[in-house]
CHARMM-style PDB file with segment names, atoms N, HN, CA, C and O in Angstrom:
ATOM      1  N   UNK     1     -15.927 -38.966  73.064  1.00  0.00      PROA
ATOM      2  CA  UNK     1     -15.622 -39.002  71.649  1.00  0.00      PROA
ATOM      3  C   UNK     1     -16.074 -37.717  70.973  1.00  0.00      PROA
ATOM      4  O   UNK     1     -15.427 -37.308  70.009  1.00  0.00      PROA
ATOM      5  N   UNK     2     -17.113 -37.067  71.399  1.00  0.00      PROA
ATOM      6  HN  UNK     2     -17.638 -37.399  72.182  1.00  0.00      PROA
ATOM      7  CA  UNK     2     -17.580 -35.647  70.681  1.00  0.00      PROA
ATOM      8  C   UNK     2     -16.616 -34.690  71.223  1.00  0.00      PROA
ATOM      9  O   UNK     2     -16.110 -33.704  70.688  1.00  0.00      PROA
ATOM     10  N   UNK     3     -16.464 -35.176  72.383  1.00  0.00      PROA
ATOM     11  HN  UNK     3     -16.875 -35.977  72.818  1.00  0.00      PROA
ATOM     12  CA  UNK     3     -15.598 -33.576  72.434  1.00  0.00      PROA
ATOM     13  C   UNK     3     -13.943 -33.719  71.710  1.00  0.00      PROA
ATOM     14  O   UNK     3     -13.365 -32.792  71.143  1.00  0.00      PROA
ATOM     15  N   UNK     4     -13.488 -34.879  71.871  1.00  0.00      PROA
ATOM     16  HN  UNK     4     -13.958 -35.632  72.331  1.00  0.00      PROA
ATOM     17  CA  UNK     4     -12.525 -35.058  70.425  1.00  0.00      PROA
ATOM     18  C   UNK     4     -13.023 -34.426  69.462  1.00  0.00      PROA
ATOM     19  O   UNK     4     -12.315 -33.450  69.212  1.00  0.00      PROA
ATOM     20  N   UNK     5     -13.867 -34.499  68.818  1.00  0.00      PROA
ATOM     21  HN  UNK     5     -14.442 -35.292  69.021  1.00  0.00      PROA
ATOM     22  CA  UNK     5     -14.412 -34.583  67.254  1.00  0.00      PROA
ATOM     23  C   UNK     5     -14.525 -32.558  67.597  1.00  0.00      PROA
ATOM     24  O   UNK     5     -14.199 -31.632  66.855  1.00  0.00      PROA
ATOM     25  N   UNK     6     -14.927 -32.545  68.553  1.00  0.00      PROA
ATOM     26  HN  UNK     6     -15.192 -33.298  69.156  1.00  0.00      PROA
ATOM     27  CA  UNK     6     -15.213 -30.997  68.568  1.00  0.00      PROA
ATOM     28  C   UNK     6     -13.927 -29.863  68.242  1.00  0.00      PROA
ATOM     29  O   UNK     6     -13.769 -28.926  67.460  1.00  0.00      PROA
ATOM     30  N   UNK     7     -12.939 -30.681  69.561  1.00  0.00      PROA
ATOM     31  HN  UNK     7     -13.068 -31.442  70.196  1.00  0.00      PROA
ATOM     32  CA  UNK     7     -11.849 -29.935  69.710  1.00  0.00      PROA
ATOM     33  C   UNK     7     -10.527 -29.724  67.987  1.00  0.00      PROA
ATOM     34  O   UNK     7      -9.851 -28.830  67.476  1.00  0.00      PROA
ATOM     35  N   UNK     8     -10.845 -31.193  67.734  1.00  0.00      PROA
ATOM     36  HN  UNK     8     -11.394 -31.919  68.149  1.00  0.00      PROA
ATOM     37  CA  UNK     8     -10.106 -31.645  66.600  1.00  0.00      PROA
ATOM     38  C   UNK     8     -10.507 -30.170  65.404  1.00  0.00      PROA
ATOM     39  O   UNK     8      -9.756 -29.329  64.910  1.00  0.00      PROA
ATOM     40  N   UNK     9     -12.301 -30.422  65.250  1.00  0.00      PROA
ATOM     41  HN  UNK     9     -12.911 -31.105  65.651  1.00  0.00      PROA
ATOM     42  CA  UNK     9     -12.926 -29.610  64.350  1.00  0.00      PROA
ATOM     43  C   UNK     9     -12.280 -27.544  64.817  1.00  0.00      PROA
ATOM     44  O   UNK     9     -11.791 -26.689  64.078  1.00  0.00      PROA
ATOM     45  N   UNK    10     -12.623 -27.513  66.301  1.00  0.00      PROA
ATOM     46  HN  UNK    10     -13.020 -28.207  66.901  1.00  0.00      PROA
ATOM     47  CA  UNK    10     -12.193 -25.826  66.523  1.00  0.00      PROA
ATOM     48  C   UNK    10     -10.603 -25.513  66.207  1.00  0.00      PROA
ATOM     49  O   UNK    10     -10.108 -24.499  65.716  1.00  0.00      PROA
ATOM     50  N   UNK    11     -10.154 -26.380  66.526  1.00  0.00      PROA
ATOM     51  HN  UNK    11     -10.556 -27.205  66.925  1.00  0.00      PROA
ATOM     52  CA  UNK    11      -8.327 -26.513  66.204  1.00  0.00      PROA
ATOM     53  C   UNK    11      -8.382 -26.452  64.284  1.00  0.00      PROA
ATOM     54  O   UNK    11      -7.637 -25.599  63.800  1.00  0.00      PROA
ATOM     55  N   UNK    12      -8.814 -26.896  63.757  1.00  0.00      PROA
ATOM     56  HN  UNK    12      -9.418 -27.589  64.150  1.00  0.00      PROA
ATOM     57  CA  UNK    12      -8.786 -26.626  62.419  1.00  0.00      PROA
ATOM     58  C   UNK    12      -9.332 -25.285  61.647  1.00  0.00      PROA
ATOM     59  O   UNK    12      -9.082 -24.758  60.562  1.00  0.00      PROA
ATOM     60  N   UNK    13     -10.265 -24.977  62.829  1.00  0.00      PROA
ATOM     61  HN  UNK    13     -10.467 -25.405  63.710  1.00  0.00      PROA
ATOM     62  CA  UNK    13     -10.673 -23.467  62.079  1.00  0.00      PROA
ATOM     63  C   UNK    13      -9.854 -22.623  62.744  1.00  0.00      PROA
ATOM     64  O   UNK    13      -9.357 -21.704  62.093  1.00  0.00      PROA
ATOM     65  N   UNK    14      -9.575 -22.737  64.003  1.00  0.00      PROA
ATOM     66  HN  UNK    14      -9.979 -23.484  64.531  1.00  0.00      PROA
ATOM     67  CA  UNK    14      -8.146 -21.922  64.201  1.00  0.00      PROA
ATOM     68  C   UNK    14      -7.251 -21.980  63.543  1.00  0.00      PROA
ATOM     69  O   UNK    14      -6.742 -20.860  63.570  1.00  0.00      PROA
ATOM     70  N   UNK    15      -6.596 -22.731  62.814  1.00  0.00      PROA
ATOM     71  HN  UNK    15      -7.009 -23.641  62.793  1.00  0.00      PROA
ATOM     72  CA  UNK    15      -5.586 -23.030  61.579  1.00  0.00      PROA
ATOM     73  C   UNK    15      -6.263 -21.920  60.495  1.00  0.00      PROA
ATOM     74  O   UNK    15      -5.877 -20.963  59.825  1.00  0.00      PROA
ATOM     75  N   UNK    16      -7.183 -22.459  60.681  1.00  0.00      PROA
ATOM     76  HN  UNK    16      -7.497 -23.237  61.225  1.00  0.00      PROA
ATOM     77  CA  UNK    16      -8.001 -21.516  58.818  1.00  0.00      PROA
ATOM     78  C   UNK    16      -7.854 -19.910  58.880  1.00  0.00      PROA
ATOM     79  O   UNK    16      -7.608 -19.280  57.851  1.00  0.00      PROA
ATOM     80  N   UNK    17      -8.017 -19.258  60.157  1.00  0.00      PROA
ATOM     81  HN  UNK    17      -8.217 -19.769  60.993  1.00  0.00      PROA
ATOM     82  CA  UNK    17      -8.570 -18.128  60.829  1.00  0.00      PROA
ATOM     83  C   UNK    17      -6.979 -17.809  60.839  1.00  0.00      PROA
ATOM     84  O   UNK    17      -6.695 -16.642  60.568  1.00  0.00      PROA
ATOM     85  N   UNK    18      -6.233 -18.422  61.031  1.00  0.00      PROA
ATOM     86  HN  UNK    18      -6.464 -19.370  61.251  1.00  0.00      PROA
ATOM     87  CA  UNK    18      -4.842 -17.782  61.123  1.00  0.00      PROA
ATOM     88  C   UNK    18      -3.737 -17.952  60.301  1.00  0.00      PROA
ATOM     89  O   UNK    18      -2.596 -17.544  60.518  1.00  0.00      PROA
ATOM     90  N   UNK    19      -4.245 -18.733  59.108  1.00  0.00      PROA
ATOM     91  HN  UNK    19      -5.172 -19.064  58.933  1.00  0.00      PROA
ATOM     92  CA  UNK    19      -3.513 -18.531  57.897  1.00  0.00      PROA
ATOM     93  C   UNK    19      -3.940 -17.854  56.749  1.00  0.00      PROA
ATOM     94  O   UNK    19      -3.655 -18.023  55.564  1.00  0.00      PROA
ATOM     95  N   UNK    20      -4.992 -16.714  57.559  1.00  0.00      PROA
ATOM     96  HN  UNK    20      -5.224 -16.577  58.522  1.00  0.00      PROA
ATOM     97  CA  UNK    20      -5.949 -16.084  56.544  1.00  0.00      PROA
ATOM     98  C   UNK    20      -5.300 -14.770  56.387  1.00  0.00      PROA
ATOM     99  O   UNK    20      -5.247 -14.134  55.334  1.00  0.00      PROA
ATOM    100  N   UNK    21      -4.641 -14.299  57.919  1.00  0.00      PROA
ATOM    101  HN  UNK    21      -4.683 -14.815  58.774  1.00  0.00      PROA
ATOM    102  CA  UNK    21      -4.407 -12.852  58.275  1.00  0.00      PROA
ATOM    103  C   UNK    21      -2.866 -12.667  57.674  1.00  0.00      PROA
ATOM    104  O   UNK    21      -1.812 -13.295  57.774  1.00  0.00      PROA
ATOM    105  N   UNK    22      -3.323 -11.427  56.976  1.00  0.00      PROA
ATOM    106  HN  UNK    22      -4.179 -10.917  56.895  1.00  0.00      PROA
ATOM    107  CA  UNK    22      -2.246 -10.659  56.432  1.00  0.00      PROA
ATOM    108  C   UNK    22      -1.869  -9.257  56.986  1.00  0.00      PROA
ATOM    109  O   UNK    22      -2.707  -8.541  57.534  1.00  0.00      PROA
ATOM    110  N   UNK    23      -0.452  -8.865  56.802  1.00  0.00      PROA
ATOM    111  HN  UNK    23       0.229  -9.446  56.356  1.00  0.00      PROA
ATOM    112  CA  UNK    23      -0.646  -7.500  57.271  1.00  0.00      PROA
ATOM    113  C   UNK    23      -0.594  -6.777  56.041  1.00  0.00      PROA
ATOM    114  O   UNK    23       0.479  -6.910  55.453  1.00  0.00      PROA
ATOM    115  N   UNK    24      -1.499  -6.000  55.443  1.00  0.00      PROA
ATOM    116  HN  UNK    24      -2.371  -5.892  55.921  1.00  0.00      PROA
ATOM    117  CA  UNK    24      -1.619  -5.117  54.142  1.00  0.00      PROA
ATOM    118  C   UNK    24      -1.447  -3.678  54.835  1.00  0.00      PROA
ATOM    119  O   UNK    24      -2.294  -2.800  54.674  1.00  0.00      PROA
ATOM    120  N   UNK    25      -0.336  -3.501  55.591  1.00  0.00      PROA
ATOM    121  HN  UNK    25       0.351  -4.214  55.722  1.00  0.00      PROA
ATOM    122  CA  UNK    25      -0.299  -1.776  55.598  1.00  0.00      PROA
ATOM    123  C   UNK    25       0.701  -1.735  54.850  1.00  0.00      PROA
ATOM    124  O   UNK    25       0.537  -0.634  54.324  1.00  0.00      PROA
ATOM    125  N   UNK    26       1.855  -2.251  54.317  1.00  0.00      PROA
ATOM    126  HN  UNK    26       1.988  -3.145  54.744  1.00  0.00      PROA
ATOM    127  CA  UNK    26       2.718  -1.844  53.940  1.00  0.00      PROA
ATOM    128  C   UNK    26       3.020  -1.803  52.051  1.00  0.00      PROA
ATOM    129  O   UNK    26       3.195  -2.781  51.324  1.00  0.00      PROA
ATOM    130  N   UNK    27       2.995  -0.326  51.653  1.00  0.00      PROA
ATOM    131  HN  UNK    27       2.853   0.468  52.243  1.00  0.00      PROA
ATOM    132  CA  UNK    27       2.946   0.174  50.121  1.00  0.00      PROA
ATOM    133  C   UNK    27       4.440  -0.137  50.077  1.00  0.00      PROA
ATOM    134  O   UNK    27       5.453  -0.302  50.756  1.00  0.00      PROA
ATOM    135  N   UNK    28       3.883  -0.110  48.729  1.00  0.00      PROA
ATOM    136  HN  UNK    28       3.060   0.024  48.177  1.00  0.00      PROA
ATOM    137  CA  UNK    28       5.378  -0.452  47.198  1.00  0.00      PROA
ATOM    138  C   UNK    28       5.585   1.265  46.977  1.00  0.00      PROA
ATOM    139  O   UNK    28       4.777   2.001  46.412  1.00  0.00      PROA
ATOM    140  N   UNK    29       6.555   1.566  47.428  1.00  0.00      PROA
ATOM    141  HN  UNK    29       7.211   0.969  47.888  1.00  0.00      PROA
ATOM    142  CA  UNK    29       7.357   3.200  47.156  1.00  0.00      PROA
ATOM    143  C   UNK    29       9.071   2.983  46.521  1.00  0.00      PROA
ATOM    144  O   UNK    29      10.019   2.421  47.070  1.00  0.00      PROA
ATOM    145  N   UNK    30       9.012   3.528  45.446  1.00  0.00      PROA
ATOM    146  HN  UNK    30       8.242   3.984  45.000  1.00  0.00      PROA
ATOM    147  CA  UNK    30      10.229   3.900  44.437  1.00  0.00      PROA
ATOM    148  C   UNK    30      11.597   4.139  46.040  1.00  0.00      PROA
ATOM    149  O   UNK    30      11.631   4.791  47.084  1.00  0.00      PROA
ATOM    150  N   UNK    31      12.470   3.176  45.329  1.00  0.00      PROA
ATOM    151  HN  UNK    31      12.443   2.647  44.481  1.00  0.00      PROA
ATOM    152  CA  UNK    31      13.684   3.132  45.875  1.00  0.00      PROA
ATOM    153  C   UNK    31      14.010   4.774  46.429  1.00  0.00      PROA
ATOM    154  O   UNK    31      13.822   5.662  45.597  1.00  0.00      PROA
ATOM    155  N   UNK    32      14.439   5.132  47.667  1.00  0.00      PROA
ATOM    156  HN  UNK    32      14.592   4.411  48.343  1.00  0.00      PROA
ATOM    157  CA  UNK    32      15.067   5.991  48.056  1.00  0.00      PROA
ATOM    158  C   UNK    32      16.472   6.407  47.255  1.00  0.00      PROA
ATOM    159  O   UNK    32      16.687   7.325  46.465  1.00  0.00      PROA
ATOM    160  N   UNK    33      17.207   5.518  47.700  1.00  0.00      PROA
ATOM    161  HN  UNK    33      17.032   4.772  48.343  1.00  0.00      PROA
ATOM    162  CA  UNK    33      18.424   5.390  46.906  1.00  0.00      PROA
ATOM    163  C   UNK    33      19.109   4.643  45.899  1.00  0.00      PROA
ATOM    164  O   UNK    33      19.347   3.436  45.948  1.00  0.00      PROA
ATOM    165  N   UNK    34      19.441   5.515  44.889  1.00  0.00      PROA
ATOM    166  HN  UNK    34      19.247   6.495  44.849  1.00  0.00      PROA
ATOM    167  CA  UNK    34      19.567   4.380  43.354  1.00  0.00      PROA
ATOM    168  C   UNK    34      20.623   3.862  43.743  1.00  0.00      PROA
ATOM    169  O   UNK    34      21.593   4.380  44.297  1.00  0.00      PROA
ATOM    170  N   UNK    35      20.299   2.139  43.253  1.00  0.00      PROA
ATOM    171  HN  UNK    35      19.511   1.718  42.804  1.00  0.00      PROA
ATOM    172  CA  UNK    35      22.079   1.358  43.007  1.00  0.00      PROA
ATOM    173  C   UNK    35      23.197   1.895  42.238  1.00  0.00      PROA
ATOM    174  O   UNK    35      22.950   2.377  41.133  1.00  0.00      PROA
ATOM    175  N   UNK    36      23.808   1.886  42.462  1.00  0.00      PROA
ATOM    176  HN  UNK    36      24.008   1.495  43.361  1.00  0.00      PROA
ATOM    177  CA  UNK    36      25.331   2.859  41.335  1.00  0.00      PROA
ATOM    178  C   UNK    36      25.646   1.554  40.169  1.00  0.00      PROA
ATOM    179  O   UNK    36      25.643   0.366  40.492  1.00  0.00      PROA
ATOM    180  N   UNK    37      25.820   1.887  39.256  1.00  0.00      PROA
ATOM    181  HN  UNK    37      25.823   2.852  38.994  1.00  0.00      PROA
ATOM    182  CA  UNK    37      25.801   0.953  37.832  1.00  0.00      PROA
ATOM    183  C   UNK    37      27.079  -0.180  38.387  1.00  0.00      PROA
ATOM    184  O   UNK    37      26.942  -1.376  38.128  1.00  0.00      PROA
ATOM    185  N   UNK    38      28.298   0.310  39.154  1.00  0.00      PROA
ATOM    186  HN  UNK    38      28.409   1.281  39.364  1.00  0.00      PROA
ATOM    187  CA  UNK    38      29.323  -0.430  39.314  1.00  0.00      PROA
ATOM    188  C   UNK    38      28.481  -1.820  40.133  1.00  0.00      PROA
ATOM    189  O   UNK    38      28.410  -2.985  39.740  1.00  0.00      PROA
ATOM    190  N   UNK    39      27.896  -1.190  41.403  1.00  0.00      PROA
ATOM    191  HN  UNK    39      27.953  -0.244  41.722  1.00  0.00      PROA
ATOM    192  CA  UNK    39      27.223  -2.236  42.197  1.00  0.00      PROA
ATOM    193  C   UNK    39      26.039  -2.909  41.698  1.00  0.00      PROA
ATOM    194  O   UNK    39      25.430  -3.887  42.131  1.00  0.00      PROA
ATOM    195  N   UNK    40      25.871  -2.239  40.789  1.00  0.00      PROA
ATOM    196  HN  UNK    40      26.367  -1.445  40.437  1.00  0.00      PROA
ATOM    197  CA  UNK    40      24.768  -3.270  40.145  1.00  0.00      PROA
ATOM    198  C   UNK    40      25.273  -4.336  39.108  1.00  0.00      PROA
ATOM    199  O   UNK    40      24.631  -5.309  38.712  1.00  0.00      PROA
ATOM    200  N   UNK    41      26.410  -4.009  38.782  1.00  0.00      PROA
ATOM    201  HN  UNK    41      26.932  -3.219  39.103  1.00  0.00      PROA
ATOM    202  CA  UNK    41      27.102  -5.481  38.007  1.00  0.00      PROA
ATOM    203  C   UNK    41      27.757  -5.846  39.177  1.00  0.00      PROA
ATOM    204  O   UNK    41      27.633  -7.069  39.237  1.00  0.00      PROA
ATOM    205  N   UNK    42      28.337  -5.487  40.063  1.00  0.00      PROA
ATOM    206  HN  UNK    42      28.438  -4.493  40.014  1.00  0.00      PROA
ATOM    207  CA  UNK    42      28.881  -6.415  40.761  1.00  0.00      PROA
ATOM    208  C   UNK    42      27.737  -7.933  41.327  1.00  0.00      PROA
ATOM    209  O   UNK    42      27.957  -9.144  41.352  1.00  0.00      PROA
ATOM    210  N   UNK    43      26.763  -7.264  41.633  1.00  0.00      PROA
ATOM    211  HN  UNK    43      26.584  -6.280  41.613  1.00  0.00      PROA
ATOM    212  CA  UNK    43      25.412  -7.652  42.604  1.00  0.00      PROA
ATOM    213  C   UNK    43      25.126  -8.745  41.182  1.00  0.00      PROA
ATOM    214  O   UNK    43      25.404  -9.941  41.274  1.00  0.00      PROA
ATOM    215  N   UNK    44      24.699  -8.307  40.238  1.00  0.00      PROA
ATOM    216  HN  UNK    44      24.473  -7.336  40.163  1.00  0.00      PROA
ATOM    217  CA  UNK    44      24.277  -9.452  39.238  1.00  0.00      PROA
ATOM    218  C   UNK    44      25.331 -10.175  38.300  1.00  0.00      PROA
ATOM    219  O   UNK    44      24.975 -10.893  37.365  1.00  0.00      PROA
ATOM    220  N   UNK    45      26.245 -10.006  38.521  1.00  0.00      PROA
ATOM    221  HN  UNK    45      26.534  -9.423  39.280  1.00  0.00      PROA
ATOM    222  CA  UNK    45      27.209 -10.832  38.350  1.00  0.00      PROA
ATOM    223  C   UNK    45      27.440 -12.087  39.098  1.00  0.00      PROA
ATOM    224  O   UNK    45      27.481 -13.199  38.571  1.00  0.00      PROA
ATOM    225  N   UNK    46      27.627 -11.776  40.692  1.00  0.00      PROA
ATOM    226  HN  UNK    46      27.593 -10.873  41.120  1.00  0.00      PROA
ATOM    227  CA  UNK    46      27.405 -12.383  41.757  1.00  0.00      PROA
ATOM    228  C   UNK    46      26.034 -13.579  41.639  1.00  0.00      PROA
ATOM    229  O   UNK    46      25.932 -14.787  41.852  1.00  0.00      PROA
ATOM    230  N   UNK    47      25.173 -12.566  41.214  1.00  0.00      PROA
ATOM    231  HN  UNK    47      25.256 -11.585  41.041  1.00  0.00      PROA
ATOM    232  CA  UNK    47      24.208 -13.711  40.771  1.00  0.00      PROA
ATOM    233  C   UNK    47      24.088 -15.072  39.428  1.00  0.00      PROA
ATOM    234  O   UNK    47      23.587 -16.196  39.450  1.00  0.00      PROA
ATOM    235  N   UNK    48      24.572 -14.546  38.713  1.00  0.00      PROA
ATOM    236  HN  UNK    48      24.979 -13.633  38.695  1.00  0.00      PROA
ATOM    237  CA  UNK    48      24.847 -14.985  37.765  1.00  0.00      PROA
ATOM    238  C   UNK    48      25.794 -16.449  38.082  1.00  0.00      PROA
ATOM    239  O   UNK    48      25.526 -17.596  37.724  1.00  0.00      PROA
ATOM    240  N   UNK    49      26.718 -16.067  38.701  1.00  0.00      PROA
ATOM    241  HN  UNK    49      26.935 -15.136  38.992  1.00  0.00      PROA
ATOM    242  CA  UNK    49      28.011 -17.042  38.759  1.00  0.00      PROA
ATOM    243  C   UNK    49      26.910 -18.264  39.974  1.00  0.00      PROA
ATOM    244  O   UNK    49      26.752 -19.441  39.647  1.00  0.00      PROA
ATOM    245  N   UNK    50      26.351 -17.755  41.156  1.00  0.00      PROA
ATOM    246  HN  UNK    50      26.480 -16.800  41.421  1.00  0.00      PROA
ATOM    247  CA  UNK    50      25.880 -18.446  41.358  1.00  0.00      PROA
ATOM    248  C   UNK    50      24.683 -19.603  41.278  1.00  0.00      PROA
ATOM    249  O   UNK    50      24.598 -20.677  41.874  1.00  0.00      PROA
ATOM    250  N   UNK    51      23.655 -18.876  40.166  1.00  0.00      PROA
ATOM    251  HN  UNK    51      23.725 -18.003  39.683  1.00  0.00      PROA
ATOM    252  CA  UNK    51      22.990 -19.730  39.491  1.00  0.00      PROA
ATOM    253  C   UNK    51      23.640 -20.300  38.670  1.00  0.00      PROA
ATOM    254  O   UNK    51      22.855 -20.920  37.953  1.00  0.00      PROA
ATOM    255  N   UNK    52      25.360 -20.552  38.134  1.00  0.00      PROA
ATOM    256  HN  UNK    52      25.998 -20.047  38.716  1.00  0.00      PROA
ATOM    257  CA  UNK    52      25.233 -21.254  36.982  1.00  0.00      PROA
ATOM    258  C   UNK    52      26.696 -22.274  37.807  1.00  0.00      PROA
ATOM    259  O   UNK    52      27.531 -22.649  36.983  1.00  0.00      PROA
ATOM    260  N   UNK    53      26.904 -22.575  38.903  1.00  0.00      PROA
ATOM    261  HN  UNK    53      26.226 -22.270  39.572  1.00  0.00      PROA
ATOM    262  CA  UNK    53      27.943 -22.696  39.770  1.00  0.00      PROA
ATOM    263  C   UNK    53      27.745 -24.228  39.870  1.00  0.00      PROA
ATOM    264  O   UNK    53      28.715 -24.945  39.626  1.00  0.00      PROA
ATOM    265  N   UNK    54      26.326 -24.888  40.279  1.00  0.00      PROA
ATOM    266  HN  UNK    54      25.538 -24.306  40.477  1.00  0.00      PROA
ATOM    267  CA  UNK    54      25.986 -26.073  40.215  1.00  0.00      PROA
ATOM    268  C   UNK    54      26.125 -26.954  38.953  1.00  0.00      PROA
ATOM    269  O   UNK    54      26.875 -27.923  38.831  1.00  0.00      PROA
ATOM    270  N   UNK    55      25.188 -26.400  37.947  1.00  0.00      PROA
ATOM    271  HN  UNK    55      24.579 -25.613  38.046  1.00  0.00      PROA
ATOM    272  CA  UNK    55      25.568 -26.372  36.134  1.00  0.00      PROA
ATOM    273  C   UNK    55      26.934 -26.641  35.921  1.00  0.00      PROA
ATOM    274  O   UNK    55      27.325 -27.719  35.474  1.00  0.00      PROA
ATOM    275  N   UNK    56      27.636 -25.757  36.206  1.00  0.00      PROA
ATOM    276  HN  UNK    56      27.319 -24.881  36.569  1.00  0.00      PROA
ATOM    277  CA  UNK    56      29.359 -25.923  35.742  1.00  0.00      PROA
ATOM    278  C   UNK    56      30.333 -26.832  36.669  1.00  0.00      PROA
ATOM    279  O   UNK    56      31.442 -27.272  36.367  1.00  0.00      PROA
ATOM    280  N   UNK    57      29.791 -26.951  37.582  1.00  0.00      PROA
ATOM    281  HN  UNK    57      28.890 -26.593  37.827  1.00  0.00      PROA
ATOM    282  CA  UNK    57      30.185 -28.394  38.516  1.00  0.00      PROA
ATOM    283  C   UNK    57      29.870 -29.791  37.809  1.00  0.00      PROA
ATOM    284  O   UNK    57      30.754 -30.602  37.531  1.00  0.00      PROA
ATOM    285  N   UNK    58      28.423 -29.996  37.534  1.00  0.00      PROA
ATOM    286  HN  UNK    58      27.704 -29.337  37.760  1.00  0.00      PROA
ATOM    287  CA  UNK    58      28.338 -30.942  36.834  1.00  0.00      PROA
ATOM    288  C   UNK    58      28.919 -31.685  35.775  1.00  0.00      PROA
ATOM    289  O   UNK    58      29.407 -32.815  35.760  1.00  0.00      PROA
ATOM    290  N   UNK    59      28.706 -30.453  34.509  1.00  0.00      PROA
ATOM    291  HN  UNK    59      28.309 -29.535  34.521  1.00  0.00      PROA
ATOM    292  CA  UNK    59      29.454 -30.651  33.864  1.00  0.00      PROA
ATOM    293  C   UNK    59      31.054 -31.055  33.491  1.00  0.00      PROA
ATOM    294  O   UNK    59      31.637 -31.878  32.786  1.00  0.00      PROA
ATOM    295  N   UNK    60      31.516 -29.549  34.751  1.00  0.00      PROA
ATOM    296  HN  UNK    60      31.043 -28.880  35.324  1.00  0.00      PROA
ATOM    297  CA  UNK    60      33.296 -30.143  34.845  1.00  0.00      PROA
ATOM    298  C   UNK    60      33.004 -31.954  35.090  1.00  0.00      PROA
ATOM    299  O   UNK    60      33.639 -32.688  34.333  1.00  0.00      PROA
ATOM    300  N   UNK    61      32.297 -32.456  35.868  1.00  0.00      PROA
ATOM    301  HN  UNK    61      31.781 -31.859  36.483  1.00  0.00      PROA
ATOM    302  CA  UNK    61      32.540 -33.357  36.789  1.00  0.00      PROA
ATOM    303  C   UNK    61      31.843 -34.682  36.274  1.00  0.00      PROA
ATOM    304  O   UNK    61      31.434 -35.496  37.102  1.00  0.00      PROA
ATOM    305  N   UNK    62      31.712 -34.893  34.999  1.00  0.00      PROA
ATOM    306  HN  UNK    62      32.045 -34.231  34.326  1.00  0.00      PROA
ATOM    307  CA  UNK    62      30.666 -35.212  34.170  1.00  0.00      PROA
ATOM    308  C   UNK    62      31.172 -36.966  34.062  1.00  0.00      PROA
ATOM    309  O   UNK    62      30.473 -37.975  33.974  1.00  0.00      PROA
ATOM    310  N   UNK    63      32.118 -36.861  34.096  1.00  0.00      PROA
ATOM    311  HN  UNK    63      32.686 -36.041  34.168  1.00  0.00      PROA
ATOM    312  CA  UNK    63      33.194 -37.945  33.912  1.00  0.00      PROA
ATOM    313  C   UNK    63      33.252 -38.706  34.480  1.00  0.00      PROA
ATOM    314  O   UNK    63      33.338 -39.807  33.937  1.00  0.00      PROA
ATOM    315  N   UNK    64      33.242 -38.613  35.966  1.00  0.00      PROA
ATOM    316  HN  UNK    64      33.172 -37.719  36.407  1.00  0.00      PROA
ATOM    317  CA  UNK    64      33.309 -39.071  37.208  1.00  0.00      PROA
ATOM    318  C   UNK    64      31.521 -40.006  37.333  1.00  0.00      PROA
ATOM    319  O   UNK    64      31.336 -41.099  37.870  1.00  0.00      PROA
ATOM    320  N   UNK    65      30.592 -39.233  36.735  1.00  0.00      PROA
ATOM    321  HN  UNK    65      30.742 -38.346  36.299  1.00  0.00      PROA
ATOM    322  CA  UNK    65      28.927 -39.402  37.083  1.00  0.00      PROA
ATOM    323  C   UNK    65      29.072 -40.592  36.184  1.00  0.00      PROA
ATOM    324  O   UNK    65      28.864 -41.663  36.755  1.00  0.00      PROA
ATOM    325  N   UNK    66      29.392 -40.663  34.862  1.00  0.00      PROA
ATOM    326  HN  UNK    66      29.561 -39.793  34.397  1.00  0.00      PROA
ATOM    327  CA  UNK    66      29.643 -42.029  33.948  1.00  0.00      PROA
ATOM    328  C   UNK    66      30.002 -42.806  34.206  1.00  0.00      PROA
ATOM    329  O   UNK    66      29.393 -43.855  34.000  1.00  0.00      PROA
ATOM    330  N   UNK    67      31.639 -42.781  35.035  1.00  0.00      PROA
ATOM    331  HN  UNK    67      32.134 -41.928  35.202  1.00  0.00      PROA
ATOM    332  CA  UNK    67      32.382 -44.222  35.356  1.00  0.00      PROA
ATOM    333  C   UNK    67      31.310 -45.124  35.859  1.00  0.00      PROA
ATOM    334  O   UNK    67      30.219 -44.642  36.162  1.00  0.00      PROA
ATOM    335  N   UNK    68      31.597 -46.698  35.997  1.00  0.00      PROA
ATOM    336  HN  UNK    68      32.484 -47.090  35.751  1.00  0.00      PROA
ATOM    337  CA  UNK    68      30.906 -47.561  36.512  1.00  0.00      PROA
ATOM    338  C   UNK    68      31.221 -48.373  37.662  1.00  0.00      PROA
ATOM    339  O   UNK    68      30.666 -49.347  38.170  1.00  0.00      PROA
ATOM    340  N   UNK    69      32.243 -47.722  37.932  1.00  0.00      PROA
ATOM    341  HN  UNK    69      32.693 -46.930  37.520  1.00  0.00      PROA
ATOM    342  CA  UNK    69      32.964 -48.362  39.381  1.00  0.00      PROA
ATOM    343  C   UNK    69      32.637 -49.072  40.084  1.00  0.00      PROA
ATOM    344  OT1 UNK    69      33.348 -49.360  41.047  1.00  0.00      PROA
TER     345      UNK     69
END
């Protein structure tokens, strides 16, 4: 029974010990290459439509969620 209780206990600090480690070599450095204004509305546009894609489903579909069928 102790060496349960042991193994159980070293297995948990191995968990601890290895959700501790990070790799910190890698710096935040200014974009190499700028986005071009066209691709940057394309890119957040793209975004746009898809955060609001679920939203506008609903709604179209709003009708259907009411009936009582």
């Amino acid at each position: 029974m102790f060496a349960i209780r042991n193994l159980v206990r070293s297995n948990a600090q191995l968990a601890k010990n290895v959700a501790q480690v990070r790799n910190m070599s890698v710096t935040a450095t200014p974009a190499r290459n700028k986005v071009s204004k066209g691709e940057l509305i394309v890119l957040a546009s793209m975004m746009v439509i898809g955060w609001s894609a679920i939203p506008a489903w609903v709604l179209v579909n709003i009708k259907h969620y009411r009936d009582k069928n």
